[in-house]
GULUMLO-624671 format. One line per 4 residues: number of its first residue (from 0); for each residue x, y, z of N, C-alpha, C. Coordinates in pm, whole numbers. Example, Ala and Ser with C-alpha at 12.3 -4.5 7.8 and 13.67 -1.06 7.14 Angstrom:
<sites>
0> 1319 -569 780 1230 -450 780 1320 -330 780  1285 -225 708 1367 -106 714 1290 3 787
</sites>
This chain:
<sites>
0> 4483 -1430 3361 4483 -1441 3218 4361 -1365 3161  4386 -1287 3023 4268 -1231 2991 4167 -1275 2890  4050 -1294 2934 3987 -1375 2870 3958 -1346 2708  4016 -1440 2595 3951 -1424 2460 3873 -1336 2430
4> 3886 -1251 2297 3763 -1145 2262 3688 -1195 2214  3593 -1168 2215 3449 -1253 2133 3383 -1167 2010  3351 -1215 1944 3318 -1160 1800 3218 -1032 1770  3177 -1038 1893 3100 -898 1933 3196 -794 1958
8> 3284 -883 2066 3363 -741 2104 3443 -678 1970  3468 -763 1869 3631 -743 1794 3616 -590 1733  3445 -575 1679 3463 -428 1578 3509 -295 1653  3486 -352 1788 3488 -235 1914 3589 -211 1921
12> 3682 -333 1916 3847 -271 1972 3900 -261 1875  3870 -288 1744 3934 -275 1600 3917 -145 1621  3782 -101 1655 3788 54 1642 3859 175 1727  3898 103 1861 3992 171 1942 4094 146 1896
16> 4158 60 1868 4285 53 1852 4343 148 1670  4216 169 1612 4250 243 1453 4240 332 1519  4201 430 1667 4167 553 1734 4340 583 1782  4409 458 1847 4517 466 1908 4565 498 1808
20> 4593 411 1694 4682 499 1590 4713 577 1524  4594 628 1503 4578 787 1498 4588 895 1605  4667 881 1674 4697 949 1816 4643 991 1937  4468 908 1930 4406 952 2073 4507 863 2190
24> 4496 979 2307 4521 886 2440 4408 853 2580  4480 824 2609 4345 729 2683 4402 768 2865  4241 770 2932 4265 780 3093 4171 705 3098  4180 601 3224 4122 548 3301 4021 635 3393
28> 3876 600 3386 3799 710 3470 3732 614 3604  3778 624 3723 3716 559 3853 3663 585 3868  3571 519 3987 3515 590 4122 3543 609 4181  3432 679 4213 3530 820 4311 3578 785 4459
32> 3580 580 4469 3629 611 4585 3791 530 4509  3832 544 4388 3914 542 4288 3917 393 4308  3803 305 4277 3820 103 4244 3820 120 4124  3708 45 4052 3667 12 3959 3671 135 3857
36> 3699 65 3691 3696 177 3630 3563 205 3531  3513 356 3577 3329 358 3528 3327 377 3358  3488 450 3312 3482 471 3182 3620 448 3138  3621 475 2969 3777 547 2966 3708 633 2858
40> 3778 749 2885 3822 874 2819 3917 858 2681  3941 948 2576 3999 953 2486 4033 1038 2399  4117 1155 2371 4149 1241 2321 4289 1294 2229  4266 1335 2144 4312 1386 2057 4337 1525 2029
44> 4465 1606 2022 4465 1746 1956 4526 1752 1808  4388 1801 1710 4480 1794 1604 4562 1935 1595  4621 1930 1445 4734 2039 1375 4627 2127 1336  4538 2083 1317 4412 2149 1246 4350 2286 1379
48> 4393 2257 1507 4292 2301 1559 4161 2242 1670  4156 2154 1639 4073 2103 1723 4100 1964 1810  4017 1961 1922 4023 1861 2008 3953 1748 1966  3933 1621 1974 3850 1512 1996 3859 1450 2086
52> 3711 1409 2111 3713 1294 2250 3642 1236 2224  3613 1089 2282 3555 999 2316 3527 900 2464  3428 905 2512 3405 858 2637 3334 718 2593  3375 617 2685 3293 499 2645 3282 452 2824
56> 3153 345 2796 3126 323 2931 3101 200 2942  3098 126 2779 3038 16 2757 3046 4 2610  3007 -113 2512 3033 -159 2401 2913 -83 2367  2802 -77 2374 2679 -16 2358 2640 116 2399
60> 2723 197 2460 2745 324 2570 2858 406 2577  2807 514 2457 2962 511 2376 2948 703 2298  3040 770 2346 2975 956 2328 3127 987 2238  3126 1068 2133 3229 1150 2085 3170 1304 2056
64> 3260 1359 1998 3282 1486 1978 3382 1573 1970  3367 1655 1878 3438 1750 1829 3476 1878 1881  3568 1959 1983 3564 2103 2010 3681 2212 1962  3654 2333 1917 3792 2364 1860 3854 2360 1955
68> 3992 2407 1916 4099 2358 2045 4072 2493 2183  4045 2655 2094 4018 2704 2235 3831 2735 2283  3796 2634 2251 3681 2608 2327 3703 2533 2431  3809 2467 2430 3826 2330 2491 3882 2314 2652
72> 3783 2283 2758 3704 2184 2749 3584 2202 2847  3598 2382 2774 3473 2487 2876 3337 2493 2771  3373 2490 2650 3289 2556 2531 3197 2452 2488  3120 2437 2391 3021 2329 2360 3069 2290 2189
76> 3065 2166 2186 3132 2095 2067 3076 2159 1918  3140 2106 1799 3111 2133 1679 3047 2037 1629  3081 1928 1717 2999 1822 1668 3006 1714 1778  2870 1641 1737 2878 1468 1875 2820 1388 1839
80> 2836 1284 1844 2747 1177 1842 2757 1055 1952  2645 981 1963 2617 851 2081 2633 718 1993  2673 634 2059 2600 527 1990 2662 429 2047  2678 263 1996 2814 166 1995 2984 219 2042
84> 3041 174 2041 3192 207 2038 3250 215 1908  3214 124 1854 3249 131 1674 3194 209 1595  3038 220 1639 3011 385 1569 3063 484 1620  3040 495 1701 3104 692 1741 3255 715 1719
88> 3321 605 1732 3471 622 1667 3480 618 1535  3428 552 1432 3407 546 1301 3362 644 1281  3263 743 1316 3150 875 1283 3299 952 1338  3378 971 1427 3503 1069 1435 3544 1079 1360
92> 3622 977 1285 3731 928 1236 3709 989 1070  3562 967 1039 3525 970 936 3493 1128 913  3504 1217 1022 3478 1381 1005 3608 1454 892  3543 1512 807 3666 1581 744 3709 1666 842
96> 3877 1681 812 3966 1754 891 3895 1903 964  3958 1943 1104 3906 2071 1087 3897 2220 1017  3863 2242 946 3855 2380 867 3842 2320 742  3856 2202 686 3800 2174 554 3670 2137 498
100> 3665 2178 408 3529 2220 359 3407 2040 388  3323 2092 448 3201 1996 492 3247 1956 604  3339 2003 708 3380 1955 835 3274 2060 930  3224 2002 1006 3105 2083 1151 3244 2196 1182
104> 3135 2323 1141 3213 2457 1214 3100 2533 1302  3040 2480 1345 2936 2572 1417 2957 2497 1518  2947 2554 1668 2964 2520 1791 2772 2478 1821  2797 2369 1896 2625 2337 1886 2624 2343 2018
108> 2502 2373 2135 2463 2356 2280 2502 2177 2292  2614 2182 2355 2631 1984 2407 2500 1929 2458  2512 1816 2392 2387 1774 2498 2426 1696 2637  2260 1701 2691 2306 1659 2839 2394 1530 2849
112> 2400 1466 2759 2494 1316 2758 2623 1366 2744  2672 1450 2708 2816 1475 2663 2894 1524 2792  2967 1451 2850 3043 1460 2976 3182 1467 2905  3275 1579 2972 3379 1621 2911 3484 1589 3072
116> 3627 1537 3103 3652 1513 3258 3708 1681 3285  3655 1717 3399 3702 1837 3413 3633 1954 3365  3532 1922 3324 3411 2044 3230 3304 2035 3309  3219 2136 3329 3082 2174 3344 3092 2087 3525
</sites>
């Protein structure tokens, strides 16, 4: 049985689950001797052009970002941020579309936190 969410957790999965409905999908990320799972992954291609992801590792341990779609998922983002789970999905969510005006169009150097599966 799975145990009750607790009032800490709720803004977190409120915020994944407003991510699901807006069409990110989700992978399970193991170890590498494939048990336990160390993350999940989360991505999105919009109409616009660009990719989104989100890696979480923890309620508190929590990376997004923005790449156009053919940067993706060799090139370095337009945009990222760290934080909570509820922030960095809220700070996505909340990016104007890609190519509209005040949306991140400059490709920035990723930082060393930004783990992409299959990149670098």
């Amino acid at each position: 049985m799975t145990p009750p969410v607790t009032s800490e957790e709720t803004p977190h999965i409120t915020a994944i689950e407003r991510s699901m409905n807006v069409g990110f999908r989700f992978v399970n990320l193991r170890a590498p001797d494939g048990g336990a799972v160390e993350a999940i992954y989360a991505e999105r291609w919009t109409p616009q052009g660009a990719v989104e992801t989100y890696t979480l590792r923890g309620m508190t341990e929590a990376i997004a970002a923005r790449f156009r779609a053919e940067d993706y998922p060799e090139g370095d983002p337009l945009w990222e941020t760290t934080g909570t789970v509820a922030e960095v999905i809220t700070a996505l969510l909340e990016l104007p579309p890609h190519g509209a005006p005040g949306a991140p169009s400059t490709a920035r150097h990723a930082s060393s936190s930004l783990w992409v599966p299959g990149a670098r």
